[in-house]
C-alpha positions in Angstrom: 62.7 -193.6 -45.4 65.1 -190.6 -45.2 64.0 -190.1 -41.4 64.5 -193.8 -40.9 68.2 -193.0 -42.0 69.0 -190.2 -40.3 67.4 -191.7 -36.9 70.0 -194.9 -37.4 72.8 -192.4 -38.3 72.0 -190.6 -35.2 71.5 -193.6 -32.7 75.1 -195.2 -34.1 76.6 -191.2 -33.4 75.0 -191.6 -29.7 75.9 -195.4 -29.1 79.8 -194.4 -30.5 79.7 -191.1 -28.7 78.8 -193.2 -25.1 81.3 -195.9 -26.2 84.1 -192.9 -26.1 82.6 -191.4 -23.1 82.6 -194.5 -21.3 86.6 -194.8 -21.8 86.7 -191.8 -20.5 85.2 -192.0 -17.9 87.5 -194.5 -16.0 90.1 -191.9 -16.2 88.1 -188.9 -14.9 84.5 -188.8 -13.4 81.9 -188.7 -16.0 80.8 -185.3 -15.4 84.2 -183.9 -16.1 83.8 -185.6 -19.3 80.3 -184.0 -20.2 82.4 -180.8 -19.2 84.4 -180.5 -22.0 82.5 -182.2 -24.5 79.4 -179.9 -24.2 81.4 -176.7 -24.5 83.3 -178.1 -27.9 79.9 -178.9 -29.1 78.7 -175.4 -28.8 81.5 -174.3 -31.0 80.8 -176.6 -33.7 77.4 -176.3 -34.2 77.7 -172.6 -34.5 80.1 -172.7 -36.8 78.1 -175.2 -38.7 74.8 -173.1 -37.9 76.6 -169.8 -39.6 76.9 -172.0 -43.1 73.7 -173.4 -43.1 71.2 -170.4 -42.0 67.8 -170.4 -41.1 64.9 -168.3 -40.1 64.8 -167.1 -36.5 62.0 -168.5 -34.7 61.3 -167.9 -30.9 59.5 -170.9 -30.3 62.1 -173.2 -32.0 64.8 -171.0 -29.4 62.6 -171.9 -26.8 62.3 -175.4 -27.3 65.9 -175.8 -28.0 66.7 -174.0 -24.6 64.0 -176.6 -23.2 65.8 -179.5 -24.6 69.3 -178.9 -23.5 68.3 -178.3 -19.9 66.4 -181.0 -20.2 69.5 -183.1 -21.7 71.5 -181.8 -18.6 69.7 -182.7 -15.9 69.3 -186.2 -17.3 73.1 -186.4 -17.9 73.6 -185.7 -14.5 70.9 -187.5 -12.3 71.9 -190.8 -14.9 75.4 -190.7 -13.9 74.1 -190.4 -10.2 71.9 -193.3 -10.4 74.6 -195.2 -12.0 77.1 -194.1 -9.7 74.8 -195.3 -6.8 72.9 -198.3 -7.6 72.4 -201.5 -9.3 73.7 -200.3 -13.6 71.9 -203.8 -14.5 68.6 -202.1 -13.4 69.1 -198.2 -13.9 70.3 -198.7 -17.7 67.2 -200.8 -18.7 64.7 -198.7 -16.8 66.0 -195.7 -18.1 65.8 -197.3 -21.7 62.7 -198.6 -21.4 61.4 -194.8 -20.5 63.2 -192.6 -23.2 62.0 -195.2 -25.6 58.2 -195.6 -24.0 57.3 -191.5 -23.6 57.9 -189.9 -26.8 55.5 -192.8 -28.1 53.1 -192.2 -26.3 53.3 -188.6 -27.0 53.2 -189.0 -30.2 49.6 -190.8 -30.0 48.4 -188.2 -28.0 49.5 -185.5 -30.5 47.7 -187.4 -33.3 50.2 -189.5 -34.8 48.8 -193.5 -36.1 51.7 -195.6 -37.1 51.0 -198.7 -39.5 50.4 -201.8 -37.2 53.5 -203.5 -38.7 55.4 -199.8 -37.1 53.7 -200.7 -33.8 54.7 -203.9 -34.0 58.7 -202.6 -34.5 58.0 -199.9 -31.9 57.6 -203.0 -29.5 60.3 -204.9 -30.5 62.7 -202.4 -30.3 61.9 -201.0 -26.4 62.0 -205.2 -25.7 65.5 -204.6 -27.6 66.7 -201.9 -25.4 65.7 -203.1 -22.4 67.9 -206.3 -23.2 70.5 -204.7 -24.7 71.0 -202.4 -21.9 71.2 -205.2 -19.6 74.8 -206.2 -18.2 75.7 -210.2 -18.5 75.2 -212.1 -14.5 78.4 -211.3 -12.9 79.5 -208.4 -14.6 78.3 -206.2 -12.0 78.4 -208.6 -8.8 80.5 -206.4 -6.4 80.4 -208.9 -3.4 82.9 -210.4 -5.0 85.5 -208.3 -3.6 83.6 -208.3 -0.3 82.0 -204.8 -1.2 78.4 -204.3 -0.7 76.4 -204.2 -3.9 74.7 -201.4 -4.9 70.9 -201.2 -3.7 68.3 -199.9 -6.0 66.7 -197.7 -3.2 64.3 -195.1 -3.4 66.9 -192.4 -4.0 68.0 -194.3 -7.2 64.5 -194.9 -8.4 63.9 -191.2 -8.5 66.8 -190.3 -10.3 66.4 -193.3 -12.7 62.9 -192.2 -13.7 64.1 -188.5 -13.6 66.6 -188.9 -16.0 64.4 -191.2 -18.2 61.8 -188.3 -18.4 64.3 -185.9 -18.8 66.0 -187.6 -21.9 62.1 -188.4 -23.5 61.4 -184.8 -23.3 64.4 -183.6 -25.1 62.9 -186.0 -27.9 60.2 -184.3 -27.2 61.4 -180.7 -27.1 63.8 -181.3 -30.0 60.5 -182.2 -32.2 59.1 -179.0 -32.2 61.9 -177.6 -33.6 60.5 -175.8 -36.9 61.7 -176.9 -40.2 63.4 -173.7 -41.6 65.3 -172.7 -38.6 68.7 -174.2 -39.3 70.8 -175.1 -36.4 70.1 -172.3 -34.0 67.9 -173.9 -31.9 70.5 -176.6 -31.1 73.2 -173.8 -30.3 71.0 -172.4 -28.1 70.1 -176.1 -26.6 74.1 -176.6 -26.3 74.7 -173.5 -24.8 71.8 -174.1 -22.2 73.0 -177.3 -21.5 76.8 -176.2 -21.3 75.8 -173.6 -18.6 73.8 -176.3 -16.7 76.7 -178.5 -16.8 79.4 -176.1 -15.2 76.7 -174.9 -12.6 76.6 -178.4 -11.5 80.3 -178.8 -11.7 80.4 -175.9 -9.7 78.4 -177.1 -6.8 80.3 -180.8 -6.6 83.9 -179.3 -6.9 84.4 -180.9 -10.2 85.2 -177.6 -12.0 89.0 -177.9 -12.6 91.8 -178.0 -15.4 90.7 -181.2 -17.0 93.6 -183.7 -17.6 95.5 -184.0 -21.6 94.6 -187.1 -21.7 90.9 -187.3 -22.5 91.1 -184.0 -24.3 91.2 -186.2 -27.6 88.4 -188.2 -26.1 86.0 -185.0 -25.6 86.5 -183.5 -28.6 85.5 -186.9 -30.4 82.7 -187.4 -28.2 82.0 -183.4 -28.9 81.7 -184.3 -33.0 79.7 -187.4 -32.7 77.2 -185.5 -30.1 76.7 -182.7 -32.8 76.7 -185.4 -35.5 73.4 -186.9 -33.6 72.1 -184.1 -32.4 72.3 -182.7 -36.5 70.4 -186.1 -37.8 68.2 -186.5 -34.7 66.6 -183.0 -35.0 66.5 -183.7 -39.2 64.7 -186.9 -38.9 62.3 -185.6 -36.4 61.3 -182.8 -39.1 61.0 -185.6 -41.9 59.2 -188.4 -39.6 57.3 -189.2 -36.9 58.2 -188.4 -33.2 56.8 -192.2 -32.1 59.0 -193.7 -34.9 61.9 -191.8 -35.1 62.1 -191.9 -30.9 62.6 -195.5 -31.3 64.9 -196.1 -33.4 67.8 -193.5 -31.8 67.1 -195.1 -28.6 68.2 -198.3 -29.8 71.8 -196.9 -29.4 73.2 -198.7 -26.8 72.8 -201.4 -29.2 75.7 -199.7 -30.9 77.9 -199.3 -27.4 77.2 -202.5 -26.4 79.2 -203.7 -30.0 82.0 -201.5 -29.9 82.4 -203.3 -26.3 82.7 -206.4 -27.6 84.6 -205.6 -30.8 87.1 -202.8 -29.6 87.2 -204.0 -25.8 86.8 -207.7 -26.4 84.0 -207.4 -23.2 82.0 -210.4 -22.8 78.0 -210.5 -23.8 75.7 -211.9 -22.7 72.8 -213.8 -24.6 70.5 -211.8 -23.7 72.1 -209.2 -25.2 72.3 -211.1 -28.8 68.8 -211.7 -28.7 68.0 -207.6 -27.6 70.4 -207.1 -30.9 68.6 -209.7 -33.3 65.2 -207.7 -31.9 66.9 -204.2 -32.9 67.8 -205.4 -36.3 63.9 -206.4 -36.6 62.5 -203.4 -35.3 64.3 -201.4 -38.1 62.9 -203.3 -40.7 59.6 -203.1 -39.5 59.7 -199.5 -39.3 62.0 -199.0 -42.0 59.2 -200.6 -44.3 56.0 -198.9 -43.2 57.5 -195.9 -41.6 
């Protein structure tokens, strides 16, 4: 029950952290955002890391370091599939992936949920994929006479890529030993930071980022550490099938703050994917 917890805690840190981000975002490009926001997230988690100790493990290093270049790359090709094509198909297809892998994974690696988990485990990827679904019109650009945005074979592959790449840092972050402390995730930070400035790098995005969303980065900096913190917890306490699941249901989360904070419209479809959600944590809840 305490994994069950800590995965919610950590899925309402990632739906408020991409809420922030989001803001952000139409202000700068989004990868200026990650820019400053992964860095600040290194400092805290050492800092945190130094109180709360740990064995040193090389494997746990190593899957950290695996996890936060995984993280990276699927920050980055996401934003490029969003960037480029249809957000009404990327966001579900990517959901539908991080949500679907670590699942099946976890089968493979031996784990048997009850049949009432399997039966949340469905609901919530059916929950995802409507959640993560704009409302019609939303995203219609040929409104404005521009073309709208293809889902071509170029935006397939990154769609899928960043799917995989977000699954495996489920993955990744899994095998992190119990014992460790926070290393491993200042390791996977500081991977991921590097990552993020090399790609900055190559698109000329590497410059002095503007005052104004410093207060946003360093928000969306605490709330990625406060997930990261309660995702890596929960997957030491719980299943990697279960516990998957339920932090991919964040955009549940995002999609709320939009219509609370922004006053955004949503669209049924979205209700229902948020009635599912709230099912598929208490079917897990109960028997996970």
């Amino acid at each position: 029950m305490i994994s069950v917890v800590l995965a919610l805690v950590s899925a309402a840190a990632y739906g408020m952290s991409d809420f922030l981000g989001g803001i952000a975002s139409r202000r700068v490009a989004a990868l200026r955002v990650v820019l400053m926001s992964y860095p600040i997230s290194v400092v805290i988690i050492t800092i945190a890391a130094a109180f709360v100790g740990g064995e040193f493990s090389w494997r746990s290093m190593l899957f950290g370091a695996a996890s936060g270049a995984v993280m990276a790359l699927a920050m980055w090709w996401f934003y490029i599939a969003l960037a480029e094509g249809p957000m009404s198909v990327v966001s579900p297809l990517t959901a539908v992936i991080v949500a679907g892998i670590p699942v099946i994974v976890g089968v493979i690696i031996g784990e048997r949920p009850s049949v009432i988990s399997y039966g949340g485990i469905a609901l919530a990827i059916v929950a995802v994929i409507l959640v993560s679904r704009e409302p019609p019109g939303v995203a219609d650009h040929t409104v404005s006479g521009a073309r709208a945005p293809r889902f071509t074979r170029r935006v397939a592959w990154f769609t899928v890529g960043s799917g995989v790449s977000f699954a495996l840092s489920f993955v990744f972050t899994h095998e992190i030993e119990a014992g460790t402390g926070l290393w491993p995730l200042v390791v996977s930070r500081t991977v991921a930071s590097v990552i993020v400035i090399a790609v900055a790098t190559g698109a000329r995005q590497l410059a002095r980022p503007p005052r104004a969303i410093l207060g946003f980065a360093f928000l969306v900096a605490v709330l990625d550490v406060i997930g990261v913190v309660t995702m890596l917890y929960a997957f030491q306490g719980g299943l990697l099938s279960l516990v998957s699941v339920l932090i991919s249901l964040y955009p549940a989360v995002t999609v709320l703050l939009a219509v609370l904070v922004l006053k955004e419209r949503v669209g049924r479809l979205q209700v229902a994917g948020m009635g599912l959600a709230l099912a598929a944590v208490a079917a897990i809840a109960v028997n996970g």
